[in-house]
N, CA, C and O atoms as a GROMACS GRO file, in nm:
protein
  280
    1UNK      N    1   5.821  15.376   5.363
    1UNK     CA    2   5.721  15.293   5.429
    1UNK      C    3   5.774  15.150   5.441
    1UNK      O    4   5.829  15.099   5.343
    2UNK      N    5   5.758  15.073   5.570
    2UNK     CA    6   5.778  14.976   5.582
    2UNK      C    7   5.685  14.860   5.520
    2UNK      O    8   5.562  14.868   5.518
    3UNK      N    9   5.764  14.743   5.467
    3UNK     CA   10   5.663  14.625   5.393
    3UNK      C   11   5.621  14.578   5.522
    3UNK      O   12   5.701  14.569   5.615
    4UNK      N   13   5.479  14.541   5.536
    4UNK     CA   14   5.406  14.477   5.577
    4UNK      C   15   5.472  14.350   5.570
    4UNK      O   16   5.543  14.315   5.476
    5UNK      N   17   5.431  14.244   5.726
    5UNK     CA   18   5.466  14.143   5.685
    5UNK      C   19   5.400  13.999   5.594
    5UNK      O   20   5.446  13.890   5.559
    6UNK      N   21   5.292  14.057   5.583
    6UNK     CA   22   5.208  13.994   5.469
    6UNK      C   23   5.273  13.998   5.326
    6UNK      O   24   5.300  13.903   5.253
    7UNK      N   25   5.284  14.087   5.312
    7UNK     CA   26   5.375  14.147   5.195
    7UNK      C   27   5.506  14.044   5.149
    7UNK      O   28   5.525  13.965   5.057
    8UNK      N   29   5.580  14.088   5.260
    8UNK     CA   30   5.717  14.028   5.215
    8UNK      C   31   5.679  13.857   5.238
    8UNK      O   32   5.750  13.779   5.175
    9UNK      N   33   5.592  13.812   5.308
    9UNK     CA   34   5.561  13.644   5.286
    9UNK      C   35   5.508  13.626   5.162
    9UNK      O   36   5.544  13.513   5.128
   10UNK      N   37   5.450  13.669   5.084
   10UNK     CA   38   5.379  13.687   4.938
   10UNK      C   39   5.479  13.667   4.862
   10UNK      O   40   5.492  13.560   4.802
   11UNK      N   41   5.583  13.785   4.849
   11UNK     CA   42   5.729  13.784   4.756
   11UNK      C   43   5.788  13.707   4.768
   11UNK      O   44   5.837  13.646   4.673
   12UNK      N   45   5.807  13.677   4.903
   12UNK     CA   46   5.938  13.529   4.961
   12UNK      C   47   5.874  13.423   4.866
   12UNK      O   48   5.950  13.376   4.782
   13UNK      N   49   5.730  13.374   4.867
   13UNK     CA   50   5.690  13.268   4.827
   13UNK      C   51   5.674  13.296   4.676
   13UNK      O   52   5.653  13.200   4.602
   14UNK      N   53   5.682  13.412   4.630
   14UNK     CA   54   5.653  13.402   4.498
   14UNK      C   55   5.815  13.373   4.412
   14UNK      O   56   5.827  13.314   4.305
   15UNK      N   57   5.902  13.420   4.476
   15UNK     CA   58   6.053  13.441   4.447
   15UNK      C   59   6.042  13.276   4.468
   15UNK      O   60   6.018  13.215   4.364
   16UNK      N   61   6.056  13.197   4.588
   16UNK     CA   62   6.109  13.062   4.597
   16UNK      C   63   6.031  12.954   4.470
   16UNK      O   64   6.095  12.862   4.418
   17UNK      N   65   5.922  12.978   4.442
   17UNK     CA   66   5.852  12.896   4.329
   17UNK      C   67   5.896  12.927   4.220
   17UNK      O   68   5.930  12.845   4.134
   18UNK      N   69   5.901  13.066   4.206
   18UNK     CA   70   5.942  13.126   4.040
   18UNK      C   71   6.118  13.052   4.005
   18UNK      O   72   6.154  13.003   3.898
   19UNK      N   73   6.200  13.063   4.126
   19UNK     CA   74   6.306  13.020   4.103
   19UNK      C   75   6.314  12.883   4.137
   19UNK      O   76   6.416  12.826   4.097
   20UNK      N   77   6.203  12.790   4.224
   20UNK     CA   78   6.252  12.638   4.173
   20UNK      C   79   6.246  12.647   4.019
   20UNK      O   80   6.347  12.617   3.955
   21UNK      N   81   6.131  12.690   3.954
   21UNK     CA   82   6.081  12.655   3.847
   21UNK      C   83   6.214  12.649   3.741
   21UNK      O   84   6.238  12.580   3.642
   22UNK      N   85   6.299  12.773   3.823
   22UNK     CA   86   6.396  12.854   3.690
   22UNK      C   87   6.367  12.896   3.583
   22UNK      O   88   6.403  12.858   3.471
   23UNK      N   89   6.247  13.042   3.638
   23UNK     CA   90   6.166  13.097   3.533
   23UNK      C   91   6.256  13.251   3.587
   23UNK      O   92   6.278  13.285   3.703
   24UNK      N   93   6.282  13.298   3.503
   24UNK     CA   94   6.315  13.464   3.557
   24UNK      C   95   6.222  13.555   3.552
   24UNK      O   96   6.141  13.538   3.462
   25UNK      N   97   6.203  13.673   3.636
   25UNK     CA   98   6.125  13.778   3.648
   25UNK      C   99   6.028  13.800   3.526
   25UNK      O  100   5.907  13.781   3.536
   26UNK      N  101   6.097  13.844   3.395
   26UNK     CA  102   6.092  13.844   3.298
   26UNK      C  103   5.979  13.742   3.211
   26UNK      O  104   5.882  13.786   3.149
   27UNK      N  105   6.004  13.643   3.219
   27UNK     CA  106   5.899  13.493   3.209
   27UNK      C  107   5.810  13.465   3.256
   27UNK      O  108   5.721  13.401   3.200
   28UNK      N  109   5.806  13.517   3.409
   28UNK     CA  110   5.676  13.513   3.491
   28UNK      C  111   5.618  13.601   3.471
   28UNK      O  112   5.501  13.569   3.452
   29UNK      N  113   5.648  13.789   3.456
   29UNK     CA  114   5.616  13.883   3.386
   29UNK      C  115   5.507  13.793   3.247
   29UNK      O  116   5.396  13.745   3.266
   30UNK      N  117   5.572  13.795   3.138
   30UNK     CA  118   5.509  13.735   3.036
   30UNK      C  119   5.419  13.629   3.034
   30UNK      O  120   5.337  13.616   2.943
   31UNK      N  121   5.429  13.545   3.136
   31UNK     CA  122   5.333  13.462   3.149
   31UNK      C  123   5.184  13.487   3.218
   31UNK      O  124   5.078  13.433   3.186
   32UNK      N  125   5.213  13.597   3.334
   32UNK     CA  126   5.115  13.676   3.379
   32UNK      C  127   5.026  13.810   3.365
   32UNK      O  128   4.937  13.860   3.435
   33UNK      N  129   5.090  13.847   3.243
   33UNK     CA  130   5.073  13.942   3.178
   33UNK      C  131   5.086  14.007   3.262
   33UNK      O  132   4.984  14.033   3.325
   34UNK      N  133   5.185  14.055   3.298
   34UNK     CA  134   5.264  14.190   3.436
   34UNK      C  135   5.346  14.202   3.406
   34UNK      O  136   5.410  14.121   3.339
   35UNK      N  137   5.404  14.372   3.463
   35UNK     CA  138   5.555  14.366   3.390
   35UNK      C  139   5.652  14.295   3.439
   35UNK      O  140   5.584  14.208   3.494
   36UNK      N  141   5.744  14.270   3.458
   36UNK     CA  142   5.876  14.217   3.495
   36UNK      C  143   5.922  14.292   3.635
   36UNK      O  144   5.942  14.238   3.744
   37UNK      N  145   5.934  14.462   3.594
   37UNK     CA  146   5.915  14.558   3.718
   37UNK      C  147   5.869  14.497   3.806
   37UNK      O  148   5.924  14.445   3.903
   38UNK      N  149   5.736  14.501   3.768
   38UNK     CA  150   5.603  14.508   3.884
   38UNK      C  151   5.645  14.371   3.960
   38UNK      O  152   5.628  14.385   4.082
   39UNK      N  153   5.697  14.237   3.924
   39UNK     CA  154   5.704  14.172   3.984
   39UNK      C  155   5.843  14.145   4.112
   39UNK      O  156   5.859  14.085   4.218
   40UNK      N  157   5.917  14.230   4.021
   40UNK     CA  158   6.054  14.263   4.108
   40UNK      C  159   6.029  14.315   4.235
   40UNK      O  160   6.106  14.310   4.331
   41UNK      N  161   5.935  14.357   4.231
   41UNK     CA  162   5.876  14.499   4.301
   41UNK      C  163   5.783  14.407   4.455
   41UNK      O  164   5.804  14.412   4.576
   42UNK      N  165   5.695  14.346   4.385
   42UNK     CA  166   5.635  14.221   4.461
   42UNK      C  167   5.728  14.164   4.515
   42UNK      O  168   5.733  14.191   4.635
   43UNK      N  169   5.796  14.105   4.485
   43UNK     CA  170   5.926  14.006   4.542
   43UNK      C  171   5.968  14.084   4.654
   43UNK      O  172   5.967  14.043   4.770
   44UNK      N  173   6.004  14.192   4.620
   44UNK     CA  174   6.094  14.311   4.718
   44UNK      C  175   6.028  14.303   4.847
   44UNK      O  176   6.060  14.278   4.963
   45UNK      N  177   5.907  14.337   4.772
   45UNK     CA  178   5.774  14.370   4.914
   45UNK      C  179   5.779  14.516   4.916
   45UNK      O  180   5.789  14.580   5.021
   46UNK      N  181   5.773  14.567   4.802
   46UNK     CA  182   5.744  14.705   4.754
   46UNK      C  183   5.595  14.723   4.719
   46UNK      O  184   5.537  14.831   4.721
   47UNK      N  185   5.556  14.638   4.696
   47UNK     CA  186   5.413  14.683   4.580
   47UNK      C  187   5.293  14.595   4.676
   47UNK      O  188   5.298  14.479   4.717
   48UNK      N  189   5.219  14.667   4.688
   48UNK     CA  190   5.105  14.646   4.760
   48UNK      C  191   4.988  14.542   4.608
   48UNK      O  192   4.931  14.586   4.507
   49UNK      N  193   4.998  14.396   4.669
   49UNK     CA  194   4.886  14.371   4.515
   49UNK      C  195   4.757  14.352   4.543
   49UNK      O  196   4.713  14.354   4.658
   50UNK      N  197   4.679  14.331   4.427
   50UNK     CA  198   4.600  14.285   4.409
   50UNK      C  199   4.533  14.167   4.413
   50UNK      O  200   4.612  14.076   4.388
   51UNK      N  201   4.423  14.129   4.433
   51UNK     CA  202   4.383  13.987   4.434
   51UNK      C  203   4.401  13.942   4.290
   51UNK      O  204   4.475  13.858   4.238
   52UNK      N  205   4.291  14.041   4.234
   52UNK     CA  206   4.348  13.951   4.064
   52UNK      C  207   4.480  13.958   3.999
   52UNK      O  208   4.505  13.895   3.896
   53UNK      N  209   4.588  14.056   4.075
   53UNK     CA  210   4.703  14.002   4.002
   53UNK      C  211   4.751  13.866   4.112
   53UNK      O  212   4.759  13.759   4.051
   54UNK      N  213   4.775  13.860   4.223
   54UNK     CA  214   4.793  13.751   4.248
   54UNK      C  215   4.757  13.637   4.231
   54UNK      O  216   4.831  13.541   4.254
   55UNK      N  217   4.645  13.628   4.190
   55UNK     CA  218   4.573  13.493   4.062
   55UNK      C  219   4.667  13.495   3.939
   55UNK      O  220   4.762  13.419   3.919
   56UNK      N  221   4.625  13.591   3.865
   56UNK     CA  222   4.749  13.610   3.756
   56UNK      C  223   4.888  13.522   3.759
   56UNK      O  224   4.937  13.451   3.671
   57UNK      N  225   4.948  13.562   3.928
   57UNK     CA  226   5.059  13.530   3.918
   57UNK      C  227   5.086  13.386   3.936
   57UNK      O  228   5.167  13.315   3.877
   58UNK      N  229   4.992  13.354   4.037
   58UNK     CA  230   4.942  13.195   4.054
   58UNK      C  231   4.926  13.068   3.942
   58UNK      O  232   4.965  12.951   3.943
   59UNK      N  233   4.837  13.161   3.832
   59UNK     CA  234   4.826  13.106   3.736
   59UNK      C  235   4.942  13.066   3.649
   59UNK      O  236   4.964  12.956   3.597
   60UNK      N  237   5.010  13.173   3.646
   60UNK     CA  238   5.120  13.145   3.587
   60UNK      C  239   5.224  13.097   3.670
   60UNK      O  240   5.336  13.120   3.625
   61UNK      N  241   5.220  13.042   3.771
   61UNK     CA  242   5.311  12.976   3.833
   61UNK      C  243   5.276  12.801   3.829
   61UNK      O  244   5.348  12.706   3.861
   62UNK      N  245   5.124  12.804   3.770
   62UNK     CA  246   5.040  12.673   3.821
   62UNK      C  247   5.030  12.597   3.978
   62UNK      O  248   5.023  12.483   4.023
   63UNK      N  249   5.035  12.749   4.030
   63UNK     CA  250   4.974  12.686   4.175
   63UNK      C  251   4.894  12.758   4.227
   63UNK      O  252   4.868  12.865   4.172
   64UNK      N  253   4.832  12.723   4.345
   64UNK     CA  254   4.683  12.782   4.358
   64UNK      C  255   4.740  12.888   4.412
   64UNK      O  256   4.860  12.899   4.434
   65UNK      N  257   4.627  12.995   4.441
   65UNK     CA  258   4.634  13.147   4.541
   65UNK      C  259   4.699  13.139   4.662
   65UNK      O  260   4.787  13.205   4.718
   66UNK      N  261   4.620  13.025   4.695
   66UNK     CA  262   4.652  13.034   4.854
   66UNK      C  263   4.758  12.936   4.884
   66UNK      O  264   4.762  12.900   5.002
   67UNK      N  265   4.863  12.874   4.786
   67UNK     CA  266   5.006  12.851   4.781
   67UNK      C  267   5.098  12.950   4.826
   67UNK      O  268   5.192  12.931   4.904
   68UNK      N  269   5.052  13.100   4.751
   68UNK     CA  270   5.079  13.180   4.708
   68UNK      C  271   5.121  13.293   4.930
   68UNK      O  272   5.214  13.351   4.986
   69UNK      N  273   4.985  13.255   4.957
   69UNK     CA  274   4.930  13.329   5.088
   69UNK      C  275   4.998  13.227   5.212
   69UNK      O  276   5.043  13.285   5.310
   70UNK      N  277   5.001  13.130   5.209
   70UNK     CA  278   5.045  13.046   5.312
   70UNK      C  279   5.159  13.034   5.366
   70UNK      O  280   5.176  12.953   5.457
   0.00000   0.00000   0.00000
């Protein structure tokens, strides 16, 4: 199945913040209480999410949702 392009704008933006930060998969995982996988997975534009994990992930990025969506 092809990623949606909603999808892969989600990952792109979650990948470019996580790595200004120079937090690895792993860290943002732990900080969002998600696995590490699951976020690899997001990034990819494999994994179809959720609203509340994308808060989650937000949160643990300290930027809003719709940072996240834009």
């Amino acid at each position: 199945m092809k990623a949606s392009p909603a999808r892969r704008k989600l990952g792109e933006a979650i990948r470019k913040i996580r790595t200004k930060q120079k937090i690895s998969q792993e860290e943002l995982g732990f900080r969002a209480k998600l696995h590490r996988t699951y976020i690899g997975a997001i990034e990819r534009a494999e994994q179809n999410v959720s609203i509340d994990n994308i808060h989650k992930i937000a949160k643990a990025l300290k930027v809003s949702p719709g940072d996240l969506l834009n």
